[in-house]
N, C-alpha and C positions, 0 to 999 in steps of 0.2 A: 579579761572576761573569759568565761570557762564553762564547761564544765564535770561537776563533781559527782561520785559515786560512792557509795558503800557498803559493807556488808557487816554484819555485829551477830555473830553465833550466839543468844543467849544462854548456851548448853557451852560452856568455856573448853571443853575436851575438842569439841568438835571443828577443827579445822578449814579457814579459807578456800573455795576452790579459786586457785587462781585461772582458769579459763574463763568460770561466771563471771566473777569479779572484773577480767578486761571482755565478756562479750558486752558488760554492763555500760562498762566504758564505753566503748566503739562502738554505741548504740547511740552516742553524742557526739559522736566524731565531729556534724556542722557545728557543733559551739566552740570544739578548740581543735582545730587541723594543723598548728605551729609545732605543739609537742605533747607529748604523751605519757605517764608514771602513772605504778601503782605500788602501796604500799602492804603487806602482810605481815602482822605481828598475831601469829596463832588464827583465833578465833575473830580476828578484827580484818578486814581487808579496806584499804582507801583507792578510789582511782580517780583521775585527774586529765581530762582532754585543753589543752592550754591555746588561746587569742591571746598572740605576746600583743601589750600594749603599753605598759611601764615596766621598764627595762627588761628589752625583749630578747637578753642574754640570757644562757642556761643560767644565772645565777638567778634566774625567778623561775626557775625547774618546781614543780610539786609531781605528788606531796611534799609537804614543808617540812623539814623537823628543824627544834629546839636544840640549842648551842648543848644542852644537858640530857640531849636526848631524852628527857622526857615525854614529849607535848609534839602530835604528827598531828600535819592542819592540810585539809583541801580547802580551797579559798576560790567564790565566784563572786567577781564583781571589781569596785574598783571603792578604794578610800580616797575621798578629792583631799581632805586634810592631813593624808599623813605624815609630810614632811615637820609639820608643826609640832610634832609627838621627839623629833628627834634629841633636842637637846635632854628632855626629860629621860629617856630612853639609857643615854650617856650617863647621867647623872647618876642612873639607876647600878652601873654597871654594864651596860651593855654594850658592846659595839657594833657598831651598824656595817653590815659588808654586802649589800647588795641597794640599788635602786627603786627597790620592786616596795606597794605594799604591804604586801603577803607579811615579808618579814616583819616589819612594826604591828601588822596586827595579832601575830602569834607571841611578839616580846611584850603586847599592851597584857595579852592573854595573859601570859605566865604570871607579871605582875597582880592583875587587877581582878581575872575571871571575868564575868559577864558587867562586874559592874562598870566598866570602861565603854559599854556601849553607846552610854549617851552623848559620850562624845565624837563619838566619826560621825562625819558626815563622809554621804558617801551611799550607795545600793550594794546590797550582799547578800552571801549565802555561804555560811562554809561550816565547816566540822572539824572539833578536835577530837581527837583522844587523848586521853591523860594513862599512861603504862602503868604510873603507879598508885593509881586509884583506880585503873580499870572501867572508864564512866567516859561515854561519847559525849558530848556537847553538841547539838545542832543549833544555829541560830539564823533569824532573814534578819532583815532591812525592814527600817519604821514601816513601808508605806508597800513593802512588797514586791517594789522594782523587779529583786532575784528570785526564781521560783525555788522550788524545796519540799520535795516531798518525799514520801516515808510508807512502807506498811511492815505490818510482824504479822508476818508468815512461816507457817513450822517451827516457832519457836526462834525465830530469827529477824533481825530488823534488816532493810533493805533499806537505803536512801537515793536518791539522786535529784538532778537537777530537773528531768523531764519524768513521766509516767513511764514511758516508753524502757527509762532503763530498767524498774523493776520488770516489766512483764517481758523482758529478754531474761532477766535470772529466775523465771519461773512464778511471779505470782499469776495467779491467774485473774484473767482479764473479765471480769464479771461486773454486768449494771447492776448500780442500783435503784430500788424504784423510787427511796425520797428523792436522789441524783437525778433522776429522768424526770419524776415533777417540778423539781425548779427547774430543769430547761425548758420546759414545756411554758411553764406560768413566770418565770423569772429570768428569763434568758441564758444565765450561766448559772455553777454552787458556788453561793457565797462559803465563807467561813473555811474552816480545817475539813470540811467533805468537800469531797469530788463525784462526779459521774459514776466513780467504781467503787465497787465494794470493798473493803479491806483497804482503800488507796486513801493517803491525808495528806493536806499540806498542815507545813509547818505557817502557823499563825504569821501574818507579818505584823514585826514588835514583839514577836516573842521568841524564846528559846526553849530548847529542851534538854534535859538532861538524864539519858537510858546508860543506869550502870549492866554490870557485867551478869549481874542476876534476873536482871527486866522491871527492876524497880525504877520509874519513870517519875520525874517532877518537869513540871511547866510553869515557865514565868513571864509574864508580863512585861517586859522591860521598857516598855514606852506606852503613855498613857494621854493620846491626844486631847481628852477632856480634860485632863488634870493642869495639861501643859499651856492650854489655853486659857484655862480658866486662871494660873499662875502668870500669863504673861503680864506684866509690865503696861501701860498705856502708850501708845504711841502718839507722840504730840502732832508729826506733819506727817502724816500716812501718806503720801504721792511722794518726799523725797525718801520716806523710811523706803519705802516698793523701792524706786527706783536705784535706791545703793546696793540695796538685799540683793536686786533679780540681778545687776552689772556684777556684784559679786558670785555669785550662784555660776554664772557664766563663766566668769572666767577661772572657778575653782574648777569648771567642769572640762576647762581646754588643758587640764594636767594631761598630758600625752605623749609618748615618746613616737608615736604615729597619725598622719595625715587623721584630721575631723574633715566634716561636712554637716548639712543639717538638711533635713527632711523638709523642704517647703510647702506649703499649702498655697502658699498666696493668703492664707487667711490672717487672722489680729497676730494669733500667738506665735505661730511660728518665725511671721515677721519682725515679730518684735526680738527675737531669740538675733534673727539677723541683724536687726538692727543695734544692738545692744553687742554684736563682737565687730562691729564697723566704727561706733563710739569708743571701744576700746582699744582700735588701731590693732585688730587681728588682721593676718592677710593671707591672701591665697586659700581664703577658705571657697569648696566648691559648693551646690546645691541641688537639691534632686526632688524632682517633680515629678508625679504623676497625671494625665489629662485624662480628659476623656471626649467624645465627639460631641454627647450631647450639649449644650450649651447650658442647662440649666446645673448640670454636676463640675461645670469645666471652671478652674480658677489658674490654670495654664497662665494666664496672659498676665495675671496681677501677679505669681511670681515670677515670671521673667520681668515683671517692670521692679520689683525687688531686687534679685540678682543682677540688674543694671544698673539700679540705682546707688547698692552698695558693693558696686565692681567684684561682684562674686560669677564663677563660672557657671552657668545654669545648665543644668542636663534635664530632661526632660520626656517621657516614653508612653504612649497611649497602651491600653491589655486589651485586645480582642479577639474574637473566636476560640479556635484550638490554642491560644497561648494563654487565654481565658480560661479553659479548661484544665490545660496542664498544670497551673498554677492554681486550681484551687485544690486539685489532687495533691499536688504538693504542701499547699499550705496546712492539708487536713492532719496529714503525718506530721507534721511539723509542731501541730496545734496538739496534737493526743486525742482533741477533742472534736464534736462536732463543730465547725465556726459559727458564730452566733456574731459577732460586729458586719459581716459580709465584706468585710472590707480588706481582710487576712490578705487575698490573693495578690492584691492589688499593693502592699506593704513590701509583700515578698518581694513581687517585680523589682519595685523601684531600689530597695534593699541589694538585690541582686547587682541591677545596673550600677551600685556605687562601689560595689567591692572591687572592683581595678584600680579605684580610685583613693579610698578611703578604708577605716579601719574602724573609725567610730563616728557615729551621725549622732547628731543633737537634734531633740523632738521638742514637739509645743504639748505635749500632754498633759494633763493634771489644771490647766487655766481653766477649764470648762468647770470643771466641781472644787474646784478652789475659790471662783470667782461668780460663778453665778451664770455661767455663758448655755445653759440651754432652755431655748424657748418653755419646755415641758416645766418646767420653777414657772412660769407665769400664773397658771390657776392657782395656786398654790398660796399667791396672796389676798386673794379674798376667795376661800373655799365655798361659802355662802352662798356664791354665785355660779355654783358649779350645780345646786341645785336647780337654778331657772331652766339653765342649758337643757336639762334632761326634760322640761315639757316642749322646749321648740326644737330637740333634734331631729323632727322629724324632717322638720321645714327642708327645701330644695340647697339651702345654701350648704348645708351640714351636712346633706348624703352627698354631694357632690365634689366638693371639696377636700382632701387629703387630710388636712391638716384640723379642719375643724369637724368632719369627721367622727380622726379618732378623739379630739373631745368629747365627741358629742358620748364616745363607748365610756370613756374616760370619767364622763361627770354620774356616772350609774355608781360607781366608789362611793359606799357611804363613812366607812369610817377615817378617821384622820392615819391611822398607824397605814391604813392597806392606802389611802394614796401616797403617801410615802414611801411604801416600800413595794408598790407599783408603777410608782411614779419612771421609771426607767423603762416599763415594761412596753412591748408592741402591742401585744392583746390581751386582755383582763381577764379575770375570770367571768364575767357573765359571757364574753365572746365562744373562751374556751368550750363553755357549756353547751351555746347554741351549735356552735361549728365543730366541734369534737364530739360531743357526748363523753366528757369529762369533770366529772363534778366537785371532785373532792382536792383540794388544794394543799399546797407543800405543807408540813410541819413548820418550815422556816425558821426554827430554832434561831440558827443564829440572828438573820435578819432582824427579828420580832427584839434579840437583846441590844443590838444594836441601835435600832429605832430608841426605847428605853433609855438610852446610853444622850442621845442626842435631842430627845425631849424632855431631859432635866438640862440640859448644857443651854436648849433654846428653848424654854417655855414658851408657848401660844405662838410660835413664830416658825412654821410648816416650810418654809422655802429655808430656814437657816438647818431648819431639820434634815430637807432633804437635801443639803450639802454634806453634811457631816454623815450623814448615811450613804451617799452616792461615795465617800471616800475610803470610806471600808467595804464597800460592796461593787458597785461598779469600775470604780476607777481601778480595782485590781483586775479585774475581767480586760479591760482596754493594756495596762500594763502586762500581764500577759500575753497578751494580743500580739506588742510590740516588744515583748522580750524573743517571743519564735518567730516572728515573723524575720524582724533583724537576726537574730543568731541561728537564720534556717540559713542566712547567707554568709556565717560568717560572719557579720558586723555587729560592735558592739554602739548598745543605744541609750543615749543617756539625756535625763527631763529636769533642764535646769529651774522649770515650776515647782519641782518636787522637794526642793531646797526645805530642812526641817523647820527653817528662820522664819520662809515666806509659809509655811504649811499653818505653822503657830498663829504668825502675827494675822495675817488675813481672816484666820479663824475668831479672834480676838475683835476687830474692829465694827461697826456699826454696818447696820445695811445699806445706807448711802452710797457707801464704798463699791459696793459690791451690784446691788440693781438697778441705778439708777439708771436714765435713756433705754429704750428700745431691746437690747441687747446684751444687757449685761456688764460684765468685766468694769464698772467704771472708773473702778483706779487704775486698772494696764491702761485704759483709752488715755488717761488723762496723765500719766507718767509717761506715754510713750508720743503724746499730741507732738511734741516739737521734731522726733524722729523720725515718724511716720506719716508719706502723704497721704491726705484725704479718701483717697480711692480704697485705701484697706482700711481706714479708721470707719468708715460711711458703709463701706460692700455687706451687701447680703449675707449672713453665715451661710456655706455651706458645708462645710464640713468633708471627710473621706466619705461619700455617700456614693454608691452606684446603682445604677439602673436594671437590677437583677430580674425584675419581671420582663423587658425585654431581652434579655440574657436567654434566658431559659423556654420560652417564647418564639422569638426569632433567629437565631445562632444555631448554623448549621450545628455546630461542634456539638453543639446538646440538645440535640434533637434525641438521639437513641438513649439518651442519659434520663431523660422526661422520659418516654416510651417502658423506661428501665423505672425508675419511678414508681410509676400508676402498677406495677406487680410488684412492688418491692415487699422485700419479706418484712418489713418495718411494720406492713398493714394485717399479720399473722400476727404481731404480740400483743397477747390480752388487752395492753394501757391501751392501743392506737384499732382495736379492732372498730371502733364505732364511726373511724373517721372513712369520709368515700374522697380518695382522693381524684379520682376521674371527675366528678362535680366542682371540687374546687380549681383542677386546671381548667377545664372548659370555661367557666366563668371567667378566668384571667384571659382564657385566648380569647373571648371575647370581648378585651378591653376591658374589664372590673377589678382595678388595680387595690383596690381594697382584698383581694384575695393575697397580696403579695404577703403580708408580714402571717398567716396563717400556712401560706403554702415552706415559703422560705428555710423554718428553723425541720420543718418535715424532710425538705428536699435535702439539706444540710446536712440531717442526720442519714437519710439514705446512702447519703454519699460514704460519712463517713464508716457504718457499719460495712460498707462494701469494701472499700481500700483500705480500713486501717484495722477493724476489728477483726476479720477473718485472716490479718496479716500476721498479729498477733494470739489470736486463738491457735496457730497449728504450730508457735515454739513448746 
């Protein structure tokens, strides 16, 4: 785990600076503090911050080069399969002289090019260059695990792993305003935009290919509608899960260093545990985070987990000024505004395992793989989303959180916008009343995406908003937990995210997937003999925290709110119409429905203060 940088002159005369190129580096230092390389060939520069994790000897040093010196690779992430490539490899001519993936993925390169993708399994991110073609290759990971981004500035392509290292080599750090409407109305940028102007990610499942002139192609290399729509039928779906996900796991303890895994106490992460205790792993440790309130706290059910299956339980509640510090941190961290709220709280517990561990194993990806959040309910009989909106007024609706925001929720009249709202905290007609913000994102990508997963699910709105949650939100959450873990160093890996179980579950009937209360009904029912009653049966709750009393009550952020209500955020034309002194007064006064309005305001306040005026004066 790593990571990567680089630089591509598309003016060939004009020469690498090697200072850029490593401050570019060293702008990533928390993702690889083990070792460090860069490489400069003229007009190209590569850099390389290295998490030794398979074979944590200089013989997995990067940049990588080719036995033929042709082909220099930066490489982030990890292949769980690549041992399996070996004998091929041999056969090919090759010989194999280190441990590490790196090397099989640059020997698949040389052979195959990009067509070799479909077969790692595995999260990535990495770059080659070819010397004698002169042509960079960038590629991610199906599902986006690895981030990957890019802008051409001055005639120049800049890449790295985080935002952060371009605007150390000089792009400049500018919003943009479609970027700032999807935060606003969608919580994060889906698709190849970001927040900033000139700033792209590289697609996840796709590559690109920028020769030495700035002549660019992009390709599609994995095609989740196609792959589903190809798979195969699955005759016993509950042992098919259950060999896939015990596989998936124990591809994912390839390691040449201590794992752990992030417990919640909830279905899926427990199930991650229970499934390397069936496997007769040992000495695996666990790490929890609590919190005091009792309705966010799941403390108690993973300690009866890590008891259960004689794992060590670590365990750390975040409050006040350690509260604070670590959302400042997690902001730099993020590049961007936090929008999950839960970043800080990630980092903590992330932090507290780094003594301990090198790599943690997540439950991520079961919630929009399987169907596990409440907001998919209206969504099967839309019809009835109509009624909702003449009785919202009633006492139980205004009163209640959760039906509520149904009640804003059921104002949605068309199919695509509950869909691709479906994730959202506040709608546009909220945005309307409580902002004075009328006009709604572009949403390009979202809008093709929807498209994409309303021929794959005709008339079936909750299979829709699966397949859209997994190109759009579930990379904002991956994200999430790519910086959050490699702000400390650790690397994090979602053995849900398995391309087998990505397919197959996309493939099978809804049965599978909604049935009971809850969701997930194949993990419940694959996992009923492993798992006692107490987390089969518990309430979801999810990484949630209690951010209105945070901000409210907590000494630490008192001058921070104070700082707030004058922030220059309420100077730029998009946010002039908003009065944010009305909206905290109503929360101090208990009106917890200000929170999800106040929140992504506060969030960006934060971050325009500590990270944007950090990077505005390189």
């Amino acid at each position: 785990m790593c990571g990567i940088n680089g630089i591509l002159h598309l003016q060939s005369q004009k020469k690498v600076d090697e200072l850029v190129l490593t401050r570019m580096r060293d702008a990533l230092a928390h993702r690889g503090p083990d070792n460090k390389g860069i490489f400069i060939a003229h007009n190209l520069g590569f850099g390389h911050r290295r998490l030794s994790i398979l074979d944590v000897s200089t013989a997995g040093h990067q940049p990588f080069l080719s036995d033929d010196n042709r082909y220099v690779m930066v490489f982030n992430g990890e292949i769980y399969n690549f041992k399996s490539f070996y004998s091929e490899l041999k056969n090919n001519g090759f010989e194999i002289k280190t441990h590490s993936d790196t090397e099989v993925l640059l020997k698949l390169f040389q052979i195959y090019g990009t067509k070799m993708l479909s077969r790692l399994n595995g999260m990535f991110a990495f770059a080659v260059w070819d010397k004698q073609e002169k042509k960079l290759t960038l590629v991610r990971d199906r599902m986006g695990v690895k981030p990957l981004y890019y802008s051409i500035f001055n005639e120049t392509l800049y890449f790295g792993s985080e935002q952060k290292a371009l605007f150390t080599a000089g792009v400049p750090l500018k919003m943009a305003t479609d970027g700032l409407e999807e935060y606003i109305f969608n919580r994060f940028v889906a698709g190849e935009n970001t927040l900033y102007q000139n700033v792209k990610k590289v697609l996840p499942g796709h590559s690109m290919t920028i020769h030495e002139n700035g002549k660019t192609t992009t390709e599609k290399w994995w095609n989740l509608k196609s792959e589903i729509q190809n798979q195969t039928k699955i005759q016993n779906p509950i042992e098919w899960f259950r060999e896939t996900f015990d596989d998936s796991i124990q591809l994912r303890m390839v390691s040449d260093v201590p794992v752990g895994v992030l417990l919640s106490g909830g279905l899926d992460s427990s199930s991650v545990l229970a499934s390397l205790y069936h496997q007769k792993f040992k000495g695996i440790q666990t790490f929890n985070i609590g919190f005091q309130e009792k309705e966010h706290n799941e403390a108690h059910l993973a300690k009866l987990m890590a008891d259960q299956f004689d794992s060590k339980f670590h365990t750390m509640q975040l409050e006040d000024q350690n509260l604070y510090d670590k959302l400042l941190s997690s902001t730099y961290f993020q590049d961007e505004p936090i929008m999950h709220l839960s970043e800080p709280h990630l980092l903590a517990v992330s932090q507290m395992a780094k003594p301990e561990v090198k790599v943690l194993l997540s439950g991520e990806g079961a919630d929009e793989l399987m169907g596990g959040y409440v907001r998919y309910k209206p969504l099967q009989y839309p019809t009835l989303l109509n009624s909702i909106v003449t009785i919202g007024n009633l006492e139980m609706f205004s009163k209640n959180p959760r039906y509520e925001k149904l009640s804003r929720y059921s104002q949605i009249k068309s199919d695509q916008d509950l869909v691709m709202y479906n994730g959202s905290n506040i709608y546009p007609n909220d945005i309307a009343q409580n902002f004075g913000i009328y006009n709604e994102p572009n949403n390009d990508y979202r809008k093709k995406i929807y498209k994409e997963a309303q021929s794959l699910y005709p008339n079936n709105l909750r299979r829709q908003a699966l397949f859209f949650d997994q190109h759009t939100y579930l990379c904002s959450l991956l994200d999430r937990n790519d910086r959050c873990t490699m702000g400390a160093s650790i690397e994090c890996r979602e053995p849900f995210l398995d391309p087998r179980l990505i397919i197959g579950l996309g493939s099978l009937e809804d049965k599978w997937l909604f049935t009971g209360k809850k969701g997930k009904f194949i993990l419940k029912s694959a996992m009923q003999e492993r798992l006692p009653k107490a987390i089969l049966k518990f309430r979801k709750i999810g990484l949630s925290a209690p951010w209105g009393d945070y901000i409210t009550k907590t000494p630490a952020f008192k001058d921070e709110v104070n700082a707030f209500l004058k922030s220059d955020l309420f100077e730029m034309p998009y946010f002039q119409n908003i009065n944010p002194k009305k909206l905290v007064a109503n929360l101090q006064k208990g009106d917890r429905r200000m929170i999800p309005y106040i929140m992504p305001l506060f969030m960006m306040h934060i971050w325009m203060k500590n990270y944007v005026e950090k990077f505005s004066s390189i």
